[in-house]
N, CA and C atoms as an extended XYZ file, in Angstrom:
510
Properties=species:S:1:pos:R:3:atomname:S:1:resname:S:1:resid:I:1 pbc="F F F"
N       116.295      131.801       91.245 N   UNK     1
C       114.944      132.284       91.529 CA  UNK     1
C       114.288      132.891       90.290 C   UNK     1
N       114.466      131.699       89.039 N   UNK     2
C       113.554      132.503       88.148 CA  UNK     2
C       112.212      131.846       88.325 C   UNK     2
N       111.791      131.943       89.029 N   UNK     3
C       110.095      131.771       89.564 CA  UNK     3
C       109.419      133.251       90.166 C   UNK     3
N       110.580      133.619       90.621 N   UNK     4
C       110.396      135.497       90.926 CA  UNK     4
C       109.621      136.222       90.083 C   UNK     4
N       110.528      136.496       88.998 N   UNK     5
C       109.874      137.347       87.997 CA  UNK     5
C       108.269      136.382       87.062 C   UNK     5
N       107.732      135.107       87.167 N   UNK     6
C       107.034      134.554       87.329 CA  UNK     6
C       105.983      134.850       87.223 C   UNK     6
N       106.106      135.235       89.354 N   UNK     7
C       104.900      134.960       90.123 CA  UNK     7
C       104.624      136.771       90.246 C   UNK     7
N       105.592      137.475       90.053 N   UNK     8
C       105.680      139.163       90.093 CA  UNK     8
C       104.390      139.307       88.847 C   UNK     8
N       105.003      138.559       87.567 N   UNK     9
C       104.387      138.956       86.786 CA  UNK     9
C       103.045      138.174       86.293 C   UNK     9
N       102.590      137.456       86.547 N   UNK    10
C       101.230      136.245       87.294 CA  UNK    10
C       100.468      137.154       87.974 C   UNK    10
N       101.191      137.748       89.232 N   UNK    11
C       100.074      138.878       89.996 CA  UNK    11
C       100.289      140.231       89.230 C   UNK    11
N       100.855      140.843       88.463 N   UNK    12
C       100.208      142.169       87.822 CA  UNK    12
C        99.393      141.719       86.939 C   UNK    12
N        99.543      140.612       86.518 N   UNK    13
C        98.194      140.260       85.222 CA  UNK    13
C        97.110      140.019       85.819 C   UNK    13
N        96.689      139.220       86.744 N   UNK    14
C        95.602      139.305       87.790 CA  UNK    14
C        94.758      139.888       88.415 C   UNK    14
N        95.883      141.169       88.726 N   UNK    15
C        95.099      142.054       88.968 CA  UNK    15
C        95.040      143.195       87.714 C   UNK    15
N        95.294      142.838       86.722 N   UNK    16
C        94.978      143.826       85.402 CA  UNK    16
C        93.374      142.926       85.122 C   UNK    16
N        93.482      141.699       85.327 N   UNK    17
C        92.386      141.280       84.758 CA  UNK    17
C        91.108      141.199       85.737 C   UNK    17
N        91.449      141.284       87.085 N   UNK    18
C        90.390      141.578       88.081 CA  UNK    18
C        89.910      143.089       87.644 C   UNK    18
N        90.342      143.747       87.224 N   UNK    19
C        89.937      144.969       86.719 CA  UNK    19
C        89.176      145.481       85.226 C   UNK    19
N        89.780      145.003       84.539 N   UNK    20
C        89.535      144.383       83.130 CA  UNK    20
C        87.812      143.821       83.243 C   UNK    20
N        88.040      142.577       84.153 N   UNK    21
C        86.969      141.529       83.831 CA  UNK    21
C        85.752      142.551       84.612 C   UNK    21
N        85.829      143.035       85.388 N   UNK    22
C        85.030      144.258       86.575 CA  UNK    22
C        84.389      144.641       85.722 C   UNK    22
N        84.958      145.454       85.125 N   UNK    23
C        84.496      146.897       83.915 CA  UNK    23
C        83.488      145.832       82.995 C   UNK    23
N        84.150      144.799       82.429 N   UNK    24
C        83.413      144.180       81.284 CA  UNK    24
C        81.844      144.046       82.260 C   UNK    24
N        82.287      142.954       83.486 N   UNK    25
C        80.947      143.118       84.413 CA  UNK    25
C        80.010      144.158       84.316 C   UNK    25
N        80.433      145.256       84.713 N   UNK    26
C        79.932      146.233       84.993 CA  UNK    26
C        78.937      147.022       83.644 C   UNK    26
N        80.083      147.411       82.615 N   UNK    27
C        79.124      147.465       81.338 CA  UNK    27
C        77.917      146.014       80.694 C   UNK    27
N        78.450      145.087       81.344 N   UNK    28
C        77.129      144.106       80.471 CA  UNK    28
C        75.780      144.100       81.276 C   UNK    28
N        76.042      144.140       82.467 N   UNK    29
C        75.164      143.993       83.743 CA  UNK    29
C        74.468      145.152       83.100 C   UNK    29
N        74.856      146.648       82.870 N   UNK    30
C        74.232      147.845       82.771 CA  UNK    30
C        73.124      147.645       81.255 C   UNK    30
N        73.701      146.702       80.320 N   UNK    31
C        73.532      146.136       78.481 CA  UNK    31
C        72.370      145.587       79.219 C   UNK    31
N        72.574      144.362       79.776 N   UNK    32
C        71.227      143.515       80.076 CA  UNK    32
C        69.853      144.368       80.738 C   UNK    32
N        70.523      145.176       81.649 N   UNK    33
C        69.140      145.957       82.252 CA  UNK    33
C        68.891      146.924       81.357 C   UNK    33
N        69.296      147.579       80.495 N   UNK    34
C        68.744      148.808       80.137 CA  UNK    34
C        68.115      147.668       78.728 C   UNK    34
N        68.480      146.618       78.054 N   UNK    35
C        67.742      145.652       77.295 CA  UNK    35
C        66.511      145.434       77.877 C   UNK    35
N        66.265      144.647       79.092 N   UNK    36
C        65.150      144.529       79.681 CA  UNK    36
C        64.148      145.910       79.673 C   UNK    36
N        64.615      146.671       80.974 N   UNK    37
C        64.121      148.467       80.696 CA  UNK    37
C        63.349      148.598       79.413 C   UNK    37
N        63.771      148.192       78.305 N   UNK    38
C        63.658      148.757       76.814 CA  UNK    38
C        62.506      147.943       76.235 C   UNK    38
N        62.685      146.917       76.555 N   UNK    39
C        62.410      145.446       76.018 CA  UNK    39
C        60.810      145.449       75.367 C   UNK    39
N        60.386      145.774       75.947 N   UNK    40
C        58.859      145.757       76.047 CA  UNK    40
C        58.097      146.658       74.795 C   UNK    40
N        58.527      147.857       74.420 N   UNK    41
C        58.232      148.503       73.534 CA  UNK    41
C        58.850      148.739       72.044 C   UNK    41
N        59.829      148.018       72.549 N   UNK    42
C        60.772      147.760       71.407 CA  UNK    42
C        60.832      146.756       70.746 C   UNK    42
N        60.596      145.779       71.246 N   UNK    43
C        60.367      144.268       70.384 CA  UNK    43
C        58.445      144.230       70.174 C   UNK    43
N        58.108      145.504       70.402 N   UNK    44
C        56.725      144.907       70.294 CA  UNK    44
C        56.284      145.336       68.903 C   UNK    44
N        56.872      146.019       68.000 N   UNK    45
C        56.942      146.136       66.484 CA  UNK    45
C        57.819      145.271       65.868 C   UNK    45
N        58.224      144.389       66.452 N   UNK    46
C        58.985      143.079       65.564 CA  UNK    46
C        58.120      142.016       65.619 C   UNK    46
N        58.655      141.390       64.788 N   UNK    47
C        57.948      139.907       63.964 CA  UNK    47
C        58.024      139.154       64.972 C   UNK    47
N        57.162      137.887       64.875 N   UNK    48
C        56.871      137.006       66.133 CA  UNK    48
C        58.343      136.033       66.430 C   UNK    48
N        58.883      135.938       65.864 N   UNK    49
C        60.428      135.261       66.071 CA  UNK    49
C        61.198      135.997       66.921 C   UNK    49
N        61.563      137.122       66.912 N   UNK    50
C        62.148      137.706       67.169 CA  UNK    50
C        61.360      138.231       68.980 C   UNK    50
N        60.003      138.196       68.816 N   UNK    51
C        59.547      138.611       70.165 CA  UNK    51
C        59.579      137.831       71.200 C   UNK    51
N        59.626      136.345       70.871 N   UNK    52
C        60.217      135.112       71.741 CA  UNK    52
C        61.021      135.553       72.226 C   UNK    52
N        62.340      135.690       72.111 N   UNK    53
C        63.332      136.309       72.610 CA  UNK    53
C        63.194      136.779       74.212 C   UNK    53
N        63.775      136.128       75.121 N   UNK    54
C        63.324      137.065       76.192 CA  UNK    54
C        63.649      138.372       76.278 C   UNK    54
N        64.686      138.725       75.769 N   UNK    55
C        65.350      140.138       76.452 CA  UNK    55
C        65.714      140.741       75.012 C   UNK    55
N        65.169      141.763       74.054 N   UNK    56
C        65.503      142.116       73.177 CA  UNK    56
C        66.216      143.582       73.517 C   UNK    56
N        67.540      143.605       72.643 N   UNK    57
C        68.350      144.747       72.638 CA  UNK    57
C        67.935      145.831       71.601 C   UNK    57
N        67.886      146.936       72.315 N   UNK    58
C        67.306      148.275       71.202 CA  UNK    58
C        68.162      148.640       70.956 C   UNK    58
N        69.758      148.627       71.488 N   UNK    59
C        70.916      149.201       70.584 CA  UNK    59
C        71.816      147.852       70.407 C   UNK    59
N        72.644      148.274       69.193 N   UNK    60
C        73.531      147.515       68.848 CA  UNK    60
C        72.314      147.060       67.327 C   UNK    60
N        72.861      145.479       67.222 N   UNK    61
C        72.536      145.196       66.052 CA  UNK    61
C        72.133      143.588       66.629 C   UNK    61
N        71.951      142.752       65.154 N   UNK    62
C        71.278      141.348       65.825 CA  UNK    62
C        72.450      140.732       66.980 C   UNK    62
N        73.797      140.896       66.857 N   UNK    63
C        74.612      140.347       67.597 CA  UNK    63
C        74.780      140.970       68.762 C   UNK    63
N        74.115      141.652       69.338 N   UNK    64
C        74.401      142.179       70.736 CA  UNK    64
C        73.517      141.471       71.904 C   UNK    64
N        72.532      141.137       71.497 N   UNK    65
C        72.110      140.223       72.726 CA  UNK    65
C        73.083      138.923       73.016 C   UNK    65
N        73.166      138.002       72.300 N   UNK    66
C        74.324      137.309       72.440 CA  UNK    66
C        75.837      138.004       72.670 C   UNK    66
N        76.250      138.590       72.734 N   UNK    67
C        77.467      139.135       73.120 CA  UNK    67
C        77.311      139.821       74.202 C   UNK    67
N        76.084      140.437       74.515 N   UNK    68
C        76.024      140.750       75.940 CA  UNK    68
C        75.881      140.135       77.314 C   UNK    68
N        75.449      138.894       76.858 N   UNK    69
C        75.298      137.861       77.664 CA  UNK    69
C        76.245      137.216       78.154 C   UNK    69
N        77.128      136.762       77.001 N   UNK    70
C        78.151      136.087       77.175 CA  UNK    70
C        79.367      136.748       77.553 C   UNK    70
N        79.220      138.360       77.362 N   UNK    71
C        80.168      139.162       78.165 CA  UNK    71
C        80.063      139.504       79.866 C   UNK    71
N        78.996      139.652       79.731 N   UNK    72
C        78.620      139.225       81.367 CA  UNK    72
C        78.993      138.523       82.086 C   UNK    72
N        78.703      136.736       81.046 N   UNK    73
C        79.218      136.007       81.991 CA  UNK    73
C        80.825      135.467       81.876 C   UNK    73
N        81.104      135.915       80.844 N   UNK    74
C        82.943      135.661       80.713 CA  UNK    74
C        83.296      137.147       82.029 C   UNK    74
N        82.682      138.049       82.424 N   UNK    75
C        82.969      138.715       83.193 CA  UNK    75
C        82.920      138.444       84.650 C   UNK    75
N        82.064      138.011       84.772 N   UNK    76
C        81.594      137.202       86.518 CA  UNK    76
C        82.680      136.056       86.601 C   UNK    76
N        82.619      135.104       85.392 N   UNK    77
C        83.816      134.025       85.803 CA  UNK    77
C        85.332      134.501       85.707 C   UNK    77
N        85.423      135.736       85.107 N   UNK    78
C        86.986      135.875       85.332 CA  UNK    78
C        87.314      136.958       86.217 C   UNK    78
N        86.498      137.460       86.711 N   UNK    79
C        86.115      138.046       87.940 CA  UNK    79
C        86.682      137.138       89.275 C   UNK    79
N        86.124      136.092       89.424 N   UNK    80
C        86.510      134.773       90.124 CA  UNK    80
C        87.533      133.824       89.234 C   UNK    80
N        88.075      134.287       88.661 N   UNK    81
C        89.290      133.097       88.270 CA  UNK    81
C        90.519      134.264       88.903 C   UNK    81
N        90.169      135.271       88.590 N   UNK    82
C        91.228      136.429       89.257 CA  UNK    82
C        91.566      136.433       90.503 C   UNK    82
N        90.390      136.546       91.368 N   UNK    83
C        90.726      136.317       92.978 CA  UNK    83
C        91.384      135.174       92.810 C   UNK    83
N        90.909      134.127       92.566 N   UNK    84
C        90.922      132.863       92.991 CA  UNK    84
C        92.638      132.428       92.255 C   UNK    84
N        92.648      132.995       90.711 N   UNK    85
C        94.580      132.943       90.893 CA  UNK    85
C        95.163      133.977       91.752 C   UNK    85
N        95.014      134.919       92.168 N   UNK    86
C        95.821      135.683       92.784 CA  UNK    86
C        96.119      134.811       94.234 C   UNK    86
N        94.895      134.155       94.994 N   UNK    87
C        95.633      133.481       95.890 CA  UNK    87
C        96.005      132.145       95.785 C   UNK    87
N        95.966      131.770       94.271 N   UNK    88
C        96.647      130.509       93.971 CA  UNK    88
C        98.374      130.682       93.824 C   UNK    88
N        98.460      131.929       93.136 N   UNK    89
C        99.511      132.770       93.100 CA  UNK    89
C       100.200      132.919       94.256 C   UNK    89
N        99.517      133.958       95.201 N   UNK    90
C       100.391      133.953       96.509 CA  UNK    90
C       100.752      132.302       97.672 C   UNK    90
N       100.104      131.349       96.950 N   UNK    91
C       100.699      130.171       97.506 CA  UNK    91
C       102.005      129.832       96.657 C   UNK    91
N       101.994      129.956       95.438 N   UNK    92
C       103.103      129.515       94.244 CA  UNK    92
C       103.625      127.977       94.863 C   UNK    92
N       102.360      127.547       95.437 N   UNK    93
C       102.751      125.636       94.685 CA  UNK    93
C       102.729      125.392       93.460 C   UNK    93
N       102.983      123.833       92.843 N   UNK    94
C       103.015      122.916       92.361 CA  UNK    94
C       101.096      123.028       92.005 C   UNK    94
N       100.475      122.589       93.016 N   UNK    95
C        98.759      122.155       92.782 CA  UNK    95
C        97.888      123.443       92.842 C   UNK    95
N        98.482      124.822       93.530 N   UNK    96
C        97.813      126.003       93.546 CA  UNK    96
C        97.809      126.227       92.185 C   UNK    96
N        98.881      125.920       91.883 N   UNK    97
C        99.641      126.727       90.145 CA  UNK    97
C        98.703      125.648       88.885 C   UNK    97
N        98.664      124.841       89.586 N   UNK    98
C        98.080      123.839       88.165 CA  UNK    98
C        96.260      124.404       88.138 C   UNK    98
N        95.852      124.383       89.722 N   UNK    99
C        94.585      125.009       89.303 CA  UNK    99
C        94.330      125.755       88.882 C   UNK    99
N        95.350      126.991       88.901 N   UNK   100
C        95.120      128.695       88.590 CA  UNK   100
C        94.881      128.684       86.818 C   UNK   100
N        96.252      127.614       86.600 N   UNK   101
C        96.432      127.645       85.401 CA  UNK   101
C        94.911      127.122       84.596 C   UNK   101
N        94.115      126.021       84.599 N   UNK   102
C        93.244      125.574       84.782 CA  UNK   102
C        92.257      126.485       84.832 C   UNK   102
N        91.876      126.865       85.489 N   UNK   103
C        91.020      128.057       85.555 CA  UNK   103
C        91.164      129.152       84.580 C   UNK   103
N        92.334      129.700       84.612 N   UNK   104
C        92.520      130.585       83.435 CA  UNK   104
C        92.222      130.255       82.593 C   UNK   104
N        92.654      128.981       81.835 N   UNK   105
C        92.603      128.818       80.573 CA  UNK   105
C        90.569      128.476       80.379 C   UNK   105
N        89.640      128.015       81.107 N   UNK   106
C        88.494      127.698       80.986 CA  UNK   106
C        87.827      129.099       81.012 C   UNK   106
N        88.522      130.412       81.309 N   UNK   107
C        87.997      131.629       81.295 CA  UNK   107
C        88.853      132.437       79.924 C   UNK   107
N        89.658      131.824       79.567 N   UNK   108
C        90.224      132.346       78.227 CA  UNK   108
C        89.154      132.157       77.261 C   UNK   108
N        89.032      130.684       77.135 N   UNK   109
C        87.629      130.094       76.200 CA  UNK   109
C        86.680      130.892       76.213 C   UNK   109
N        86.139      131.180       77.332 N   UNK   110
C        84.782      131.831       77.525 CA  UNK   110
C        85.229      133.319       77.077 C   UNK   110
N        86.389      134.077       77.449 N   UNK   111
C        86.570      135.109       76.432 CA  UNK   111
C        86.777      135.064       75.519 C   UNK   111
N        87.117      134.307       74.753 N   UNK   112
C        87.243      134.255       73.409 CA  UNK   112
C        86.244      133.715       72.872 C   UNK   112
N        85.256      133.265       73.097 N   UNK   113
C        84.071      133.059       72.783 CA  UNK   113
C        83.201      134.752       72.754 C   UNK   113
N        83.226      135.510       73.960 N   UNK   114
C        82.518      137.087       74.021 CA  UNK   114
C        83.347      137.545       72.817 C   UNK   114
N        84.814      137.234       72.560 N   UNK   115
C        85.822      138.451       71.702 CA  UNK   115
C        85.181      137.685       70.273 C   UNK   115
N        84.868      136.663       69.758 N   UNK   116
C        84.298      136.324       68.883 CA  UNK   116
C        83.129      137.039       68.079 C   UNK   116
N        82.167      136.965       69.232 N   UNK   117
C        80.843      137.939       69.035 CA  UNK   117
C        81.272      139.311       68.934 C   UNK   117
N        82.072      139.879       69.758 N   UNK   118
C        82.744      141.119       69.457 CA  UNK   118
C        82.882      141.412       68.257 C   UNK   118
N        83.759      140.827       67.644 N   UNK   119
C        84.442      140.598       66.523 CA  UNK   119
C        83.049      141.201       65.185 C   UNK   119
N        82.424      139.936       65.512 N   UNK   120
C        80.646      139.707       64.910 CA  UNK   120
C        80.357      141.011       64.895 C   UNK   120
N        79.944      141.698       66.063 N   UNK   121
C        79.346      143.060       65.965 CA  UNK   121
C        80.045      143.889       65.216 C   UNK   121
N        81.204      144.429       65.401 N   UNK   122
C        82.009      145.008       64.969 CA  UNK   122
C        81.787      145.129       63.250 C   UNK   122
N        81.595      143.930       62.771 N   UNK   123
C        81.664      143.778       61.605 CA  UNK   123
C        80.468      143.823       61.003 C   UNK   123
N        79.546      143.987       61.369 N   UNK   124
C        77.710      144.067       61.447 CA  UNK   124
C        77.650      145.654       61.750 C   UNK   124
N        78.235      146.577       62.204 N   UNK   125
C        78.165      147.938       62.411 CA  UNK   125
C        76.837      148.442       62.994 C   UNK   125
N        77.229      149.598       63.734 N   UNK   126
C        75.945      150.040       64.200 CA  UNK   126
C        75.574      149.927       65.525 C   UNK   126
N        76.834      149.979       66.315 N   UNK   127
C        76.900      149.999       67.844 CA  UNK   127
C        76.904      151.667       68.669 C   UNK   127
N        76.404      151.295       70.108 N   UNK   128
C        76.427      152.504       70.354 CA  UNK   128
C        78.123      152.557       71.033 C   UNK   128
N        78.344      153.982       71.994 N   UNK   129
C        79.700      153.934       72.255 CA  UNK   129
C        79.898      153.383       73.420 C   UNK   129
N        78.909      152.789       74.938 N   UNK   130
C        79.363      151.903       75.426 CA  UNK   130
C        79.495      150.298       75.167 C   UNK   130
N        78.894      149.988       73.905 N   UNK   131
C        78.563      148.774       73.537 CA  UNK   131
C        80.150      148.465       72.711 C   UNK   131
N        80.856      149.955       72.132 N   UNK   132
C        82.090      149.920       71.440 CA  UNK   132
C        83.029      149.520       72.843 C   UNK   132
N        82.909      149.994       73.749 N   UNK   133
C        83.788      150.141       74.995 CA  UNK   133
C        83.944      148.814       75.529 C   UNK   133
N        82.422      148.279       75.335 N   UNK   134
C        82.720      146.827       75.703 CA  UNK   134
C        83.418      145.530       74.908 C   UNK   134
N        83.071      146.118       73.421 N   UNK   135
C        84.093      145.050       72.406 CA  UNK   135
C        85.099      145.601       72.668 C   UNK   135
N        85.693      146.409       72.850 N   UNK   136
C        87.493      146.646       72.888 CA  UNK   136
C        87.811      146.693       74.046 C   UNK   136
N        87.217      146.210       75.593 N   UNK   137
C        87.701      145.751       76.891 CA  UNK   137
C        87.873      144.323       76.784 C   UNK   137
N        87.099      143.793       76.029 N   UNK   138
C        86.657      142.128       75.890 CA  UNK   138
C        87.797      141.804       75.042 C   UNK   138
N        88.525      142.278       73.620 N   UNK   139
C        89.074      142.219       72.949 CA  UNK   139
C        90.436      142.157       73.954 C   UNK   139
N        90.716      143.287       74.564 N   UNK   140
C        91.868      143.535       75.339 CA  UNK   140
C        92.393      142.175       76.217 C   UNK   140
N        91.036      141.649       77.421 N   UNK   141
C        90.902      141.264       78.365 CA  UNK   141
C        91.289      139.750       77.794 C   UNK   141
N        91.153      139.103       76.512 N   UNK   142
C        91.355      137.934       75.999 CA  UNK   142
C        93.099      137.960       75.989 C   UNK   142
N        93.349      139.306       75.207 N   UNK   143
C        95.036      138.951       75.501 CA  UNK   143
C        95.700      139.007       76.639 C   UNK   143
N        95.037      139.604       77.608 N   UNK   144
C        95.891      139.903       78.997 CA  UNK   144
C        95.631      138.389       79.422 C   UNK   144
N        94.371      137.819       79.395 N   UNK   145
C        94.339      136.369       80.309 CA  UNK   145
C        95.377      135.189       79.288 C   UNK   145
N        95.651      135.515       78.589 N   UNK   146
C        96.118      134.893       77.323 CA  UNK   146
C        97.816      134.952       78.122 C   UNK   146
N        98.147      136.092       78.380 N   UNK   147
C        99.578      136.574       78.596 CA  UNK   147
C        99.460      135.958       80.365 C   UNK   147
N        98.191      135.889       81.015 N   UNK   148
C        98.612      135.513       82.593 CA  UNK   148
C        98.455      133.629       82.416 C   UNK   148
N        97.887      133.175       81.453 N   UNK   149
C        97.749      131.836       81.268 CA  UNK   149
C        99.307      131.544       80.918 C   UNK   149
N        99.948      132.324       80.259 N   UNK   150
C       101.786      131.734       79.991 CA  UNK   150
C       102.613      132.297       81.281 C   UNK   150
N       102.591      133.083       81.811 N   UNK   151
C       102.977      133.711       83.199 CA  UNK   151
C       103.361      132.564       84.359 C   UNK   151
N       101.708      131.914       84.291 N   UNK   152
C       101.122      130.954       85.115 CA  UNK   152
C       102.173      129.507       84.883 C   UNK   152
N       101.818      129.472       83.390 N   UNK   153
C       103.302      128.487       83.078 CA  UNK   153
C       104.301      128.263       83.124 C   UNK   153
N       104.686      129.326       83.104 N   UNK   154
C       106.217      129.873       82.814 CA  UNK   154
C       106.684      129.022       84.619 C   UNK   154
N       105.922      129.304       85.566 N   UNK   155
C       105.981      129.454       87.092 CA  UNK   155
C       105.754      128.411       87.424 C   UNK   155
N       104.888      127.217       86.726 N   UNK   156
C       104.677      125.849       86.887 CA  UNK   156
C       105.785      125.015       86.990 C   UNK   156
N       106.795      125.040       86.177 N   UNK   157
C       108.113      124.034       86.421 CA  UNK   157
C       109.314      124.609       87.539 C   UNK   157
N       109.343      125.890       87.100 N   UNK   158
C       109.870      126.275       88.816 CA  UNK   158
C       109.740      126.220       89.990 C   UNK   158
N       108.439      126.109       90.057 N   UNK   159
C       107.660      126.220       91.600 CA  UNK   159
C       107.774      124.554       91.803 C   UNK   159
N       107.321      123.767       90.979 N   UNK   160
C       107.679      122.225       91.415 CA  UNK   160
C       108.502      121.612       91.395 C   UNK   160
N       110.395      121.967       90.801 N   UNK   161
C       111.381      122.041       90.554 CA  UNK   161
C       111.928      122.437       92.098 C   UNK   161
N       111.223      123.801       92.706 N   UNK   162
C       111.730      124.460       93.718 CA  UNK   162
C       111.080      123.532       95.024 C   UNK   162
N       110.071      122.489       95.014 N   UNK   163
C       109.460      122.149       95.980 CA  UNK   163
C       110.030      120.898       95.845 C   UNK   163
N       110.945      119.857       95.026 N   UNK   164
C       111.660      118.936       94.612 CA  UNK   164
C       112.693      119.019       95.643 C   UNK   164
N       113.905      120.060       95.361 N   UNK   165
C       114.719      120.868       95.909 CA  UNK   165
C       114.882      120.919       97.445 C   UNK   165
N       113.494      121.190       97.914 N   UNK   166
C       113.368      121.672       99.456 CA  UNK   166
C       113.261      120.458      100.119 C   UNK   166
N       112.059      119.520       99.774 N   UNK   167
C       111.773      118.156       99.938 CA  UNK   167
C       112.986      117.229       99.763 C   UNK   167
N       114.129      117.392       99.019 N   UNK   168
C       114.475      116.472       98.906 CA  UNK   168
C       114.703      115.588       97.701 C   UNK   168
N       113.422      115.361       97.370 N   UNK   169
C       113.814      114.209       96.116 CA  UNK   169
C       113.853      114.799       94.692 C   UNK   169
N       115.166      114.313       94.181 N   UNK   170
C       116.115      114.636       93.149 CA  UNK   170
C       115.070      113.937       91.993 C   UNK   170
């Protein structure tokens, strides 16, 4: 039963990252509205390029509108890749396990795409301290899905090995 320690450790990452991905939610959702909120008086002393823009950010630096966005939405989708492995998880098939896996990894991308821009800001300076909170949840949240995407694997040849077994064919 080494599919045990697996699927044990598949669901604490899951739910580290249903939590994880929440918070990221939660701070970008708050980035985008208080951008909007702002928007109006703040981009209205910038140059005409820049006022296109629908939603201009008054804190952070040029890389925070793009990183807020895309933290948002790497947050909403791994938000739902979390539920959605945890009860791919508590099935621990063969086809639950291949989707979970699947899923994870298309929400790894998309974090590592936000931890990218992270990265960007970081190195552009001049963030405020929830905008810091959100590059180093995003930063975090890439290695934890990173560590439940091998978890997920690790559990893939056991679980269809173990359903071989039960079924029958050798």
């Amino acid at each position: 039963m080494a599919s045990q320690g697996s699927k044990s450790a598949a669901t604490i990452l899951f739910i580290l990252n249903l939590v994880l991905y929440f918070i990221v939610t939660v701070i970008a959702a708050w980035a985008v509205n208080h951008g909007i909120k702002r928007s109006r008086e703040a981009a209205s002393i910038l140059s005409l390029p820049a006022r296109i823009f629908p939603v201009y950010f008054p804190m952070g630096n040029m890389a925070t509108g793009l990183f807020v966005i895309l933290s948002l939405l790497a947050g909403v989708v791994g938000c739902t890749t979390s539920l959605t492995g945890l009860h791919n998880v508590f099935q621990w098939n063969g086809p639950n396990l291949h989707t979970a896996a699947a899923s994870s990894l298309a929400t790894w991308a998309l974090t590592l795409l936000a931890m990218g821009l992270a990265c960007k800001e970081m190195e552009l300076g001049w963030t405020d301290a929830n905008l810091r909170t959100l590059e180093v949840i995003t930063i975090i949240v890439s290695g934890t899905q990173l560590f439940s995407i091998f978890a997920i694997h690790a559990g893939v040849e056991d679980a269809i090995a173990e359903e071989k077994r039960r079924t029958g064919i050798v």
